[in-house]
PDB file of N, CA, C, O and CB in Angstrom:
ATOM      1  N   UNK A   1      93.679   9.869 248.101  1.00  0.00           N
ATOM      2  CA  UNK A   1      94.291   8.789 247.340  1.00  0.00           C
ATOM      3  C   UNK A   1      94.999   9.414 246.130  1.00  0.00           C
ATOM      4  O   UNK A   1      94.569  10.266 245.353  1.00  0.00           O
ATOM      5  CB  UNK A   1      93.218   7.721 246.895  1.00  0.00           C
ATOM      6  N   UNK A   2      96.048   8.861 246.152  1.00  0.00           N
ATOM      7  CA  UNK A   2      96.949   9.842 244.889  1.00  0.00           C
ATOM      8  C   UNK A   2      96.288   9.540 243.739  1.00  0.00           C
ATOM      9  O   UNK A   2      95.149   9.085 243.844  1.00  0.00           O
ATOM     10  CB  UNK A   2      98.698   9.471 244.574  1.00  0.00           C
ATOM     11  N   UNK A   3      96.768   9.699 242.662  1.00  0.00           N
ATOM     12  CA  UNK A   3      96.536   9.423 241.213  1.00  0.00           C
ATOM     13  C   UNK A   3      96.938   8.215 240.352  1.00  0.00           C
ATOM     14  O   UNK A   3      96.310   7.604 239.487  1.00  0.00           O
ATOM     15  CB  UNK A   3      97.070  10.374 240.627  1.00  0.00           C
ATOM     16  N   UNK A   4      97.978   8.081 240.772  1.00  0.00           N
ATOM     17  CA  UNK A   4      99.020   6.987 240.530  1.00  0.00           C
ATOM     18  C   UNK A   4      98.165   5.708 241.320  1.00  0.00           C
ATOM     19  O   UNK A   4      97.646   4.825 240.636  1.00  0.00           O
ATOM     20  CB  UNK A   4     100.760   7.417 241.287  1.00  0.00           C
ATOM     21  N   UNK A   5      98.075   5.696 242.730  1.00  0.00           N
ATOM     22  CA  UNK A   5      96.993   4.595 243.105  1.00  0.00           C
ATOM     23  C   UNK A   5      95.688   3.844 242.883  1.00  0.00           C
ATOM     24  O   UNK A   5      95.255   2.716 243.116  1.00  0.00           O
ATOM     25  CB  UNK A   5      96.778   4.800 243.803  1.00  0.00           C
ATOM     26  N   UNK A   6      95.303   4.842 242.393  1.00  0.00           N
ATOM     27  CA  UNK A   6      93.485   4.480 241.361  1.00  0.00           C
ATOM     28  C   UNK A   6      94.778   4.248 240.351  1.00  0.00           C
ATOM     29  O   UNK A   6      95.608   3.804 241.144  1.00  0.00           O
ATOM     30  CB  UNK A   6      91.680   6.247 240.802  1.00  0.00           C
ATOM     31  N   UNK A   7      95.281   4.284 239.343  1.00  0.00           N
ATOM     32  CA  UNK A   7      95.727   4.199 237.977  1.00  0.00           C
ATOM     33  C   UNK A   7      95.719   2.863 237.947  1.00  0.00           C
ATOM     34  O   UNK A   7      95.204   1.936 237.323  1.00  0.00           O
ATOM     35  CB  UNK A   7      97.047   4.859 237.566  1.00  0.00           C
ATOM     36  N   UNK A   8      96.729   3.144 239.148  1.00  0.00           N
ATOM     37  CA  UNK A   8      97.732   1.352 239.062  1.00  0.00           C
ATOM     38  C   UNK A   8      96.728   0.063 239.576  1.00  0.00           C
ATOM     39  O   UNK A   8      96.957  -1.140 239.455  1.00  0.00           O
ATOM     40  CB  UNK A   8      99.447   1.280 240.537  1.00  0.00           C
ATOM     41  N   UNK A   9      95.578   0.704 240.169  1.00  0.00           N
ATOM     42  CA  UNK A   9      94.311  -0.363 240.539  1.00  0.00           C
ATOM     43  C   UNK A   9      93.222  -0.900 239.842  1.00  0.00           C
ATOM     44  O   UNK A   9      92.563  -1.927 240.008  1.00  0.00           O
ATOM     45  CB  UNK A   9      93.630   0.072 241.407  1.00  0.00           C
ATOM     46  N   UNK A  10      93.160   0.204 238.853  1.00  0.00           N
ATOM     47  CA  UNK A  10      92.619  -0.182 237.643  1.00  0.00           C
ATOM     48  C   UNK A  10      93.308  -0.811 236.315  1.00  0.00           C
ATOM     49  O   UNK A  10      92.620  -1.600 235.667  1.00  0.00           O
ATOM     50  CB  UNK A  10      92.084   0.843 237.320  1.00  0.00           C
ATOM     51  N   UNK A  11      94.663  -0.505 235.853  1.00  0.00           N
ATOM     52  CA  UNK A  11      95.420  -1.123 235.209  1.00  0.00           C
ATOM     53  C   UNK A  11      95.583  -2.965 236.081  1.00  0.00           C
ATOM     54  O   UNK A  11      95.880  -3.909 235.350  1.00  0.00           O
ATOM     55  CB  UNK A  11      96.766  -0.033 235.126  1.00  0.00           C
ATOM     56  N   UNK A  12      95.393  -3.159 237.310  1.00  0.00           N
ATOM     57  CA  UNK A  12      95.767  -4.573 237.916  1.00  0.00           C
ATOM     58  C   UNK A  12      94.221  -4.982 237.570  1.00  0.00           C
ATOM     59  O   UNK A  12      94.075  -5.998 236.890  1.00  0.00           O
ATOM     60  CB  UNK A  12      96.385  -4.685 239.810  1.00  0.00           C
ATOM     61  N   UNK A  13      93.169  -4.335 237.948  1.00  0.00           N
ATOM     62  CA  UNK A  13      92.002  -5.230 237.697  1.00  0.00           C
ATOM     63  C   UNK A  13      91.423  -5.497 236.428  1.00  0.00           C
ATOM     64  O   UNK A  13      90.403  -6.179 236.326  1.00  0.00           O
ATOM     65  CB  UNK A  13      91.030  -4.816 238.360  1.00  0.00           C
ATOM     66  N   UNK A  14      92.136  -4.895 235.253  1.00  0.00           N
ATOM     67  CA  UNK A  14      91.831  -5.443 233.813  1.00  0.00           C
ATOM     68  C   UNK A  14      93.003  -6.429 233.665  1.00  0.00           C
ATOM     69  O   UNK A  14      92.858  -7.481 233.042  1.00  0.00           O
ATOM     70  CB  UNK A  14      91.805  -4.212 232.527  1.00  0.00           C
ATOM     71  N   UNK A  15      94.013  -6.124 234.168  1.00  0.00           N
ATOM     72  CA  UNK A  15      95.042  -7.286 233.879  1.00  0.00           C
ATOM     73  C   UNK A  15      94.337  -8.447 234.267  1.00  0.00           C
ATOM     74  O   UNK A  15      94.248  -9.241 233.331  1.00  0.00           O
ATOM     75  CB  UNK A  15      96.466  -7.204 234.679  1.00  0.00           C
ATOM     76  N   UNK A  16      93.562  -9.004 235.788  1.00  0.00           N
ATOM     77  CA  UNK A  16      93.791 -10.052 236.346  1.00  0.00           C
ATOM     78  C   UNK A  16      92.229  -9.876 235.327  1.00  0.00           C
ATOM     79  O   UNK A  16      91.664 -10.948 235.542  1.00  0.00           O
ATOM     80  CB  UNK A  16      94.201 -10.370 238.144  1.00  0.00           C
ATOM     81  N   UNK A  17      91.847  -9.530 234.922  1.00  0.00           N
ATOM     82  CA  UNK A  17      90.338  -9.730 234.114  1.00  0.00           C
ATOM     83  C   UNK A  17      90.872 -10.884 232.846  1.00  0.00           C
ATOM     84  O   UNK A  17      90.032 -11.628 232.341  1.00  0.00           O
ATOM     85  CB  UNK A  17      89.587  -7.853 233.264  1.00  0.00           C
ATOM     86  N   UNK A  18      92.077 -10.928 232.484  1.00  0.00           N
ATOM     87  CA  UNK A  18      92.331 -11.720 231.161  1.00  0.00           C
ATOM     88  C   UNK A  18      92.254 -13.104 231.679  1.00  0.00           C
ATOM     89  O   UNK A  18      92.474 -13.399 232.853  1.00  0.00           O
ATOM     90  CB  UNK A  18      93.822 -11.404 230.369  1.00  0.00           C
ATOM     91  N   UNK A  19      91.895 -14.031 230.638  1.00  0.00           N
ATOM     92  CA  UNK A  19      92.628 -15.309 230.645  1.00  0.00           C
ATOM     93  C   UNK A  19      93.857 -15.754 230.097  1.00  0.00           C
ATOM     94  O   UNK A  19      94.136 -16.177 228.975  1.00  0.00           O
ATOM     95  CB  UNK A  19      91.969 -16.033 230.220  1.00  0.00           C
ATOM     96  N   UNK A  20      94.766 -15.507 231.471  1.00  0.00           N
ATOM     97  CA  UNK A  20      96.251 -15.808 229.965  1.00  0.00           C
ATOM     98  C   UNK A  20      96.498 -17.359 229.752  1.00  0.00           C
ATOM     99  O   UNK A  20      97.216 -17.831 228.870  1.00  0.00           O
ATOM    100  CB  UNK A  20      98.286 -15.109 230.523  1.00  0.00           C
ATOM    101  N   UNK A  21      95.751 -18.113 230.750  1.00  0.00           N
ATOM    102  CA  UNK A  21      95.422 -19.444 230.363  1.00  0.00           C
ATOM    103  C   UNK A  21      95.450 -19.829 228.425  1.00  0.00           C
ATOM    104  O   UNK A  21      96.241 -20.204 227.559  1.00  0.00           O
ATOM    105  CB  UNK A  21      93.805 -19.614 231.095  1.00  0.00           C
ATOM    106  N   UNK A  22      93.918 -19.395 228.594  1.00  0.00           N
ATOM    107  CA  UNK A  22      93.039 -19.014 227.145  1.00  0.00           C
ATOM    108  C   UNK A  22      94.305 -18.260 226.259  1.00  0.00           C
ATOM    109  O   UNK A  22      94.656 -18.805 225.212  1.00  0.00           O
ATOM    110  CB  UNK A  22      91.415 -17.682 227.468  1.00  0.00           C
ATOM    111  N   UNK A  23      94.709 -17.506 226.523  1.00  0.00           N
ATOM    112  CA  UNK A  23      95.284 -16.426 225.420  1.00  0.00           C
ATOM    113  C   UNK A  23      97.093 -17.070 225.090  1.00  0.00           C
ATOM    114  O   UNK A  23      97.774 -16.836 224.091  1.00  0.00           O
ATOM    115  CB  UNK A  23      95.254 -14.413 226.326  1.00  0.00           C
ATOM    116  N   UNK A  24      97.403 -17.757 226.091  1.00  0.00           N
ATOM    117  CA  UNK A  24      98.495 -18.318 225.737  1.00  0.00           C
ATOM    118  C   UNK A  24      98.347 -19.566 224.335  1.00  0.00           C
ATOM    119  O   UNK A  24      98.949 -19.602 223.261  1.00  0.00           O
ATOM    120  CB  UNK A  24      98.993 -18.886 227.136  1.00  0.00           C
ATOM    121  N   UNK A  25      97.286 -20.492 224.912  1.00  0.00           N
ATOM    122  CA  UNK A  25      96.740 -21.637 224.255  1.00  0.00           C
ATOM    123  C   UNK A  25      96.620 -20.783 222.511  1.00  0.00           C
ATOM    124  O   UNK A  25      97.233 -21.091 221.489  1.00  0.00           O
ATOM    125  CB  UNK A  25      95.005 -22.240 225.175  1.00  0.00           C
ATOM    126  N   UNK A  26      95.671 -19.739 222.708  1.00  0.00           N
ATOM    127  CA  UNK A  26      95.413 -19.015 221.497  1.00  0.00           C
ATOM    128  C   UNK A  26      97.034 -18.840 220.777  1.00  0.00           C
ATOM    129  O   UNK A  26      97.173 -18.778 219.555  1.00  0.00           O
ATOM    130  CB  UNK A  26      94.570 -17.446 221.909  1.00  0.00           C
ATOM    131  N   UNK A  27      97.668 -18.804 221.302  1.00  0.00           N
ATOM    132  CA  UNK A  27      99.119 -18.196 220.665  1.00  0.00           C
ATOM    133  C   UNK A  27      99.529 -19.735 220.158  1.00  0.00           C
ATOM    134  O   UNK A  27      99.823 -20.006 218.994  1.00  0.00           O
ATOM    135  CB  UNK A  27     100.474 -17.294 222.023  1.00  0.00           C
ATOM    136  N   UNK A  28      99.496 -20.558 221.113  1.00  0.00           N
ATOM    137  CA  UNK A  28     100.316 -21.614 220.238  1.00  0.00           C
ATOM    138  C   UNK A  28      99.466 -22.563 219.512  1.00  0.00           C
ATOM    139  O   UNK A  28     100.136 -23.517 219.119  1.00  0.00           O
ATOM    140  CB  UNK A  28     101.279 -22.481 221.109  1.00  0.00           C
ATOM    141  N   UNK A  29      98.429 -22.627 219.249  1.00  0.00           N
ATOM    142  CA  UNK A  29      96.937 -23.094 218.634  1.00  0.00           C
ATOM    143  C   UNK A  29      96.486 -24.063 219.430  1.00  0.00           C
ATOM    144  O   UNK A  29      96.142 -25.100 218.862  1.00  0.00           O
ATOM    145  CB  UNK A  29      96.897 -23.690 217.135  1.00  0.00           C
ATOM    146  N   UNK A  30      96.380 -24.000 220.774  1.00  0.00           N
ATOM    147  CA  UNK A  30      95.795 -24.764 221.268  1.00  0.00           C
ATOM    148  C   UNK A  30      94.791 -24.910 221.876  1.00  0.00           C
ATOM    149  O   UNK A  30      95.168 -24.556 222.993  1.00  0.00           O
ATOM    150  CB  UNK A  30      96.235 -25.039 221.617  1.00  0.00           C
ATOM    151  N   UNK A  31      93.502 -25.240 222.006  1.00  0.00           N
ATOM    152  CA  UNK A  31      92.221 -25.436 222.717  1.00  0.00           C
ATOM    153  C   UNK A  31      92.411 -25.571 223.760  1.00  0.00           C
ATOM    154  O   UNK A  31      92.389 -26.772 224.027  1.00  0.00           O
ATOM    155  CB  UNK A  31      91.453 -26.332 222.436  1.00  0.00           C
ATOM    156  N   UNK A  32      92.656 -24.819 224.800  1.00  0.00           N
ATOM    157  CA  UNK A  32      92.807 -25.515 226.375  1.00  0.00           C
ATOM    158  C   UNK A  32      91.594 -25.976 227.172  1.00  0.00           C
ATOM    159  O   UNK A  32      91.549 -26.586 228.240  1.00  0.00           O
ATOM    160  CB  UNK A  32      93.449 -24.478 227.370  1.00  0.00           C
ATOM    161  N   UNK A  33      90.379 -25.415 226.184  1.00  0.00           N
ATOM    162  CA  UNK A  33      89.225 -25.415 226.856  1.00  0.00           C
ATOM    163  C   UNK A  33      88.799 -27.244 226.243  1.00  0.00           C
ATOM    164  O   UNK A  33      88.157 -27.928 227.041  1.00  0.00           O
ATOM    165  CB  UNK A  33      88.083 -23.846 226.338  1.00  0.00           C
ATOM    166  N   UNK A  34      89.130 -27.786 225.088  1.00  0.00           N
ATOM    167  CA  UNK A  34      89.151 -28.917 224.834  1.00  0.00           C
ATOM    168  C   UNK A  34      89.902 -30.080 225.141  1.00  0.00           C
ATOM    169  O   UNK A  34      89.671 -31.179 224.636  1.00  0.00           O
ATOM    170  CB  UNK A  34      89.132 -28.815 224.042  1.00  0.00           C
ATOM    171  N   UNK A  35      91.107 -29.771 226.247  1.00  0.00           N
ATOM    172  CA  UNK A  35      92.148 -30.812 225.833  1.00  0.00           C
ATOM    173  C   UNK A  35      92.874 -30.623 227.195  1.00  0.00           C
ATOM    174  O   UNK A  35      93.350 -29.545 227.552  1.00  0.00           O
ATOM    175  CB  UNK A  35      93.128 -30.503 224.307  1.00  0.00           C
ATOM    176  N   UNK A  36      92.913 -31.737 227.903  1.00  0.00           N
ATOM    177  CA  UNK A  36      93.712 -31.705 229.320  1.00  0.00           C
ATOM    178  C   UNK A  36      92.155 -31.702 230.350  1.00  0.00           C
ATOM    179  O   UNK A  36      91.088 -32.247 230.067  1.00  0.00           O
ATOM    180  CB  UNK A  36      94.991 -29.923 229.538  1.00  0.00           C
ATOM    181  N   UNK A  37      92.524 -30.844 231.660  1.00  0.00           N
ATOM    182  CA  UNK A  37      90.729 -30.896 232.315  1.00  0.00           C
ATOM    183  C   UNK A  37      90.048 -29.892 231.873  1.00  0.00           C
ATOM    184  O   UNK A  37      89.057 -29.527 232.505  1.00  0.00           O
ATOM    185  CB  UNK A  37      90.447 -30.746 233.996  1.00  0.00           C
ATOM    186  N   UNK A  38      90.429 -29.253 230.723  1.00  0.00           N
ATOM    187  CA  UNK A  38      89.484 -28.408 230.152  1.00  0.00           C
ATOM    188  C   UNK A  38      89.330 -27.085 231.011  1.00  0.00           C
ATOM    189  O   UNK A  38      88.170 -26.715 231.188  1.00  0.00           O
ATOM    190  CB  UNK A  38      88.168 -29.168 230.016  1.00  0.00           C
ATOM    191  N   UNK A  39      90.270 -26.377 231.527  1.00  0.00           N
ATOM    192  CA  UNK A  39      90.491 -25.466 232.568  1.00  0.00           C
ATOM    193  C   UNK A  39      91.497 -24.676 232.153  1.00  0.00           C
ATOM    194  O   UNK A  39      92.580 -25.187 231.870  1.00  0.00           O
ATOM    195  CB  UNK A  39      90.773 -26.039 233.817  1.00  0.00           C
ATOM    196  N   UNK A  40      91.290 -23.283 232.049  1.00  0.00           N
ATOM    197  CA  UNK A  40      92.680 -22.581 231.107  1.00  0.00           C
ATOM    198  C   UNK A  40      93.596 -21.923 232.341  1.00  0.00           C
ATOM    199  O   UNK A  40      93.983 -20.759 232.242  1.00  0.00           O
ATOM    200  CB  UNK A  40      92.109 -21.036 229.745  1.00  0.00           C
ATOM    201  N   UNK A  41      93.881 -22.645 233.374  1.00  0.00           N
ATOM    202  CA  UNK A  41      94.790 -22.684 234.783  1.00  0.00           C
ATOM    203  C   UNK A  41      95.890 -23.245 234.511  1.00  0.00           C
ATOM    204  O   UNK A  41      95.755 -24.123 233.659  1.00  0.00           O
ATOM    205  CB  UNK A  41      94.245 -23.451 236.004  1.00  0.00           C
ATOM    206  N   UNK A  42      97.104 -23.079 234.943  1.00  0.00           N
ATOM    207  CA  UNK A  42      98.379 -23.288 235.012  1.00  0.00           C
ATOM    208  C   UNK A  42      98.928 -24.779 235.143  1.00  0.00           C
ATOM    209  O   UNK A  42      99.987 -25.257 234.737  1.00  0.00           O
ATOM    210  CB  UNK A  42      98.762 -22.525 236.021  1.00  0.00           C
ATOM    211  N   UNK A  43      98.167 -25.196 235.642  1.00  0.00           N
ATOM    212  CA  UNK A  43      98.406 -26.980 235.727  1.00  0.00           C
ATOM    213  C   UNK A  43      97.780 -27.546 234.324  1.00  0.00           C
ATOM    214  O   UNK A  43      98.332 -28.427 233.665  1.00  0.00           O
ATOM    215  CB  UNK A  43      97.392 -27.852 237.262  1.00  0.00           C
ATOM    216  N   UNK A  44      97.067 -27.178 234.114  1.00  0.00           N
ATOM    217  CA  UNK A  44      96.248 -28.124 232.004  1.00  0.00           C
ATOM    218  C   UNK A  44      97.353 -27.041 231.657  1.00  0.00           C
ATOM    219  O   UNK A  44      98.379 -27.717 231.739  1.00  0.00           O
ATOM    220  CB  UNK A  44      93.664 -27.723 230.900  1.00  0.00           C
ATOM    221  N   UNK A  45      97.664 -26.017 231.387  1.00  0.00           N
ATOM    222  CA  UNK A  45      98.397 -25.306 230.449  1.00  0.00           C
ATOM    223  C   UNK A  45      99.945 -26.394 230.612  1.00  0.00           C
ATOM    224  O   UNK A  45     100.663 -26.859 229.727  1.00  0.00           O
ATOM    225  CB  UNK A  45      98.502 -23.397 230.935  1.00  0.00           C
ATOM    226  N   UNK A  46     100.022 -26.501 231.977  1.00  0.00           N
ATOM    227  CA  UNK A  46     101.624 -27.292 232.155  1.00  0.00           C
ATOM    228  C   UNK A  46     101.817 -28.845 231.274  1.00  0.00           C
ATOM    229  O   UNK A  46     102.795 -29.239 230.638  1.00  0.00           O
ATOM    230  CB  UNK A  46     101.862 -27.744 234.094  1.00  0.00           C
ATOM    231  N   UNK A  47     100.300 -29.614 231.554  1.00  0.00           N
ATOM    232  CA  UNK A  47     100.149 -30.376 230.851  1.00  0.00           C
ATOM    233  C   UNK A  47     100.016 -30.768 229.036  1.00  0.00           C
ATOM    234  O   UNK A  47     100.413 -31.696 228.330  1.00  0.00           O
ATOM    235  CB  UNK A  47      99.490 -30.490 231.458  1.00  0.00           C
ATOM    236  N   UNK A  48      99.383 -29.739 228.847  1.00  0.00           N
ATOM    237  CA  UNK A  48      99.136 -29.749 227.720  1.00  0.00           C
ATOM    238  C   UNK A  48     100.085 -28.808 226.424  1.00  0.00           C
ATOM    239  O   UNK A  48     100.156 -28.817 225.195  1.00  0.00           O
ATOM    240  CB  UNK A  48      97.857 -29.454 227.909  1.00  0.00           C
ATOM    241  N   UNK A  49     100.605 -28.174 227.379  1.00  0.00           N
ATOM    242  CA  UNK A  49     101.750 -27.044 226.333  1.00  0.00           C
ATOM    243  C   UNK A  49     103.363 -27.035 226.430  1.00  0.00           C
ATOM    244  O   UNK A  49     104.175 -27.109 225.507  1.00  0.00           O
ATOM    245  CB  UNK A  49     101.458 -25.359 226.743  1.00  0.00           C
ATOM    246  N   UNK A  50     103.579 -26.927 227.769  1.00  0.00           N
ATOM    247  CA  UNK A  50     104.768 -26.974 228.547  1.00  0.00           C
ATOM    248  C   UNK A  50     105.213 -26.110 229.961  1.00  0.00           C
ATOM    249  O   UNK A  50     104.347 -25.358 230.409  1.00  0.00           O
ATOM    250  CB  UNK A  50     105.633 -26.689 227.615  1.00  0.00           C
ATOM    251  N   UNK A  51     106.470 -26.181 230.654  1.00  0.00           N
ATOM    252  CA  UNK A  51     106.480 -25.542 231.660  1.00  0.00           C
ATOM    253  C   UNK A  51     106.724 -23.989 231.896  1.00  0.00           C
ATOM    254  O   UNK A  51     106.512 -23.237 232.847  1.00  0.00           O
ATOM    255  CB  UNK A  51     107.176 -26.160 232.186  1.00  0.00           C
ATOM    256  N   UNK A  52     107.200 -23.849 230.766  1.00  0.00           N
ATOM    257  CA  UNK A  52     107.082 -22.278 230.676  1.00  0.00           C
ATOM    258  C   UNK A  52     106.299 -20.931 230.405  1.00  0.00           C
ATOM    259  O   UNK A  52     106.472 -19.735 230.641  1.00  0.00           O
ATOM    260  CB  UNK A  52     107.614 -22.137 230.148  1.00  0.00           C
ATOM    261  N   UNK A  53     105.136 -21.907 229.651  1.00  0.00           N
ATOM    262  CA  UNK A  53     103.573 -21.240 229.559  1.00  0.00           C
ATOM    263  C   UNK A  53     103.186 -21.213 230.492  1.00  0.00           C
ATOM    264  O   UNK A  53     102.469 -20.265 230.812  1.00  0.00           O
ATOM    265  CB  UNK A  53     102.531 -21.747 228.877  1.00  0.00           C
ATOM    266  N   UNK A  54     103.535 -22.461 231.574  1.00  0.00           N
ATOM    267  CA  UNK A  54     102.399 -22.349 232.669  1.00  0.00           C
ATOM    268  C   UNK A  54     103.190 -21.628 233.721  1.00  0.00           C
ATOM    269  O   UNK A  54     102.588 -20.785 234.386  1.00  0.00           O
ATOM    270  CB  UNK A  54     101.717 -23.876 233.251  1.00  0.00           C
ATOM    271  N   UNK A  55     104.222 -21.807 233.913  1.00  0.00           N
ATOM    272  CA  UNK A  55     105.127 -20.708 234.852  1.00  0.00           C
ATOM    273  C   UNK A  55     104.124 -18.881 234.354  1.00  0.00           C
ATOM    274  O   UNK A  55     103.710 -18.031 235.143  1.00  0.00           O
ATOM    275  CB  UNK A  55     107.501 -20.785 234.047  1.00  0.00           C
ATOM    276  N   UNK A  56     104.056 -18.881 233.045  1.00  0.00           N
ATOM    277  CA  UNK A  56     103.455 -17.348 231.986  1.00  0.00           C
ATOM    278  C   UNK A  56     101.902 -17.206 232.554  1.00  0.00           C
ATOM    279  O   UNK A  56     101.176 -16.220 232.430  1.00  0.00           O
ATOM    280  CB  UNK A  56     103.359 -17.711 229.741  1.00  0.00           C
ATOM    281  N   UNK A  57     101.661 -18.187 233.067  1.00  0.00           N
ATOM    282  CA  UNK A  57     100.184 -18.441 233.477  1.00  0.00           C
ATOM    283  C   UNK A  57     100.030 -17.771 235.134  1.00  0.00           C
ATOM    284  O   UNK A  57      99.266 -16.900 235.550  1.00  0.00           O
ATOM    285  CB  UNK A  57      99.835 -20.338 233.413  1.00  0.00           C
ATOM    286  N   UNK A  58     100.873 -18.410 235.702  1.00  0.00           N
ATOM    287  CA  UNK A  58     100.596 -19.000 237.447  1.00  0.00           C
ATOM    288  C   UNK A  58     101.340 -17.386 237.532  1.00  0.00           C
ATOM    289  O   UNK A  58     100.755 -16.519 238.183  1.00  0.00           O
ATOM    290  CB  UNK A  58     101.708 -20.979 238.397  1.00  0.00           C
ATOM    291  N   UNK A  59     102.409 -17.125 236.964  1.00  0.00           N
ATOM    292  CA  UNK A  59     102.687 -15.924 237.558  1.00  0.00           C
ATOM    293  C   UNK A  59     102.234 -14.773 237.001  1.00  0.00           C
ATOM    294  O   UNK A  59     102.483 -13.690 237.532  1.00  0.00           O
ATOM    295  CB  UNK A  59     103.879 -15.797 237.692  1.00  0.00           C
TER     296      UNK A  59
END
């Protein structure tokens, strides 16, 4: 297995480790965990922030 393949597999499994749900909400002061179904997923983020966070989310 090259080097570059472990790198890039470990750089993807701390990425998908974040909540960018959570961390978006954090940026624009919003509680996502309080407000919408209380789920920091791309659909309450769409609801509760707008469509371009949650597009920042889902993709």
């Amino acid at each position: 297995m090259p080097i570059e393949v472990l790198i890039v597999a470990i750089i993807a499994y701390f990425l998908g480790a974040i909540p960018f749900g959570w961390l978006i909400g954090k940026i624009k002061n919003v509680d996502v965990f309080s407000e919408g179904d209380g789920l920091p997923g791309a659909a309450n983020i769409l609801r509760i922030i707008g469509p371009t966070e949650a597009f920042l989310v889902y993709g």
